[in-house]
N, C-alpha and C positions, 0 to 999 in steps of 0.2 A: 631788451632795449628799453629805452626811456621813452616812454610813449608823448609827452610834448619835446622833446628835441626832434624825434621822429617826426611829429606833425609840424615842427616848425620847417624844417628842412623841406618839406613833402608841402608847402606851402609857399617858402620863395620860391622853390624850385618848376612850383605851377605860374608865378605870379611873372617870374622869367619868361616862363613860354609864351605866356597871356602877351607879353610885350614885346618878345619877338616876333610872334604872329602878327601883330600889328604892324609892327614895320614890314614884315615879309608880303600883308594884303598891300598895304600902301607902293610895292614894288621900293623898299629903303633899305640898305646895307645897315649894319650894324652898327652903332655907335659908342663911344668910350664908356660912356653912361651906363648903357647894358653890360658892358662889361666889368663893370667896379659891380652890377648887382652880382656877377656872376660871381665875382669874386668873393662878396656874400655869405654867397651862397655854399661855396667853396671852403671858404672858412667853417659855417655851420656845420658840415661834412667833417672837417678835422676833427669839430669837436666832438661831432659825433663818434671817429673813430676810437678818440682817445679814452671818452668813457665807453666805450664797448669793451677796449684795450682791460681799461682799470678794473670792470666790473668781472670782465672773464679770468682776469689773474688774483683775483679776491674769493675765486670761484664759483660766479655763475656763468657757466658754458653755455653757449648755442649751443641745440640738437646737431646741427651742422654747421662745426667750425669751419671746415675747408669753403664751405660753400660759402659763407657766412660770409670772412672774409675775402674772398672773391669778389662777392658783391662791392664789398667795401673800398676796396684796390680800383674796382671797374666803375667805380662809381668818381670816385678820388682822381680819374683819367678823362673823365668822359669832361666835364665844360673848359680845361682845360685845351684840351686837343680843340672843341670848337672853338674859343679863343683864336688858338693859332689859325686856324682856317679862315675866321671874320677875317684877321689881318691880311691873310693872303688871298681872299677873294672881297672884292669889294665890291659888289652885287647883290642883290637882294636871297640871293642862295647861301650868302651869310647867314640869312636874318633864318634862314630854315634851317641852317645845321645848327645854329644855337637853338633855336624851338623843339627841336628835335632830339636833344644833348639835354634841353630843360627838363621834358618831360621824359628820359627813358631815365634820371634822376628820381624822378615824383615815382615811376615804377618800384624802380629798386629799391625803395624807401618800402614800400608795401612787403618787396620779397626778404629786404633782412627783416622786420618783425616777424614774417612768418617763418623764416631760420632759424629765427633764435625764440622762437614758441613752440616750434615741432610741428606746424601746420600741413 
């Protein structure tokens, strides 16, 4: 992995939560604005997969592909799905499944480096 796309990703993806939590203390549903970050964020995620894609077909493999990209897929799902759930809950329980979806993002940011380091 590229250790600053890693940390940039592992960075909106905290900077998300930080601001969903704030809406979630203040009792405030989610706002479009949060979600263009998500989007962001989501994007940075592409690109992150795509040079993973590049570097692993260039020949350098994660110790664990399978898992490796799992992460990637599950990672590639997760603020999405909150998305649809802000829209369909319009309650401040929005603001926690995106908080929640922000930061199990920032996690898996930590487990594919150590995937693809043999940690």
């Amino acid at each position: 992995m590229t250790p600053p796309l890693l940390y940039a990703v592992a960075a909106a993806a905290l900077a998300l939560a930080a601001w969903a939590l704030v809406f979630a203390v203040r009792d405030r549903a989610v706002v479009l604005r949060q979600l263009w970050g998500a989007a962001v964020v989501e994007g940075l995620m592409v690109v992150q997969a795509v040079v993973a894609g590049v570097r692993q077909a260039t020949g350098t493999v994660p110790d664990e592909p399978v898992v490796f990209w799992g992460y990637v897929v599950t990672q590639l799902v997760l603020l999405p799905a909150a998305a649809l759930w802000a829209f369909a809950e319009r309650t401040r329980w929005s603001s926690v499944v995106l908080l929640i979806a922000a930061v199990a993002v920032a996690f898996l940011q930590l487990r594919l480096d150590q995937t693809w380091a043999g940690a």
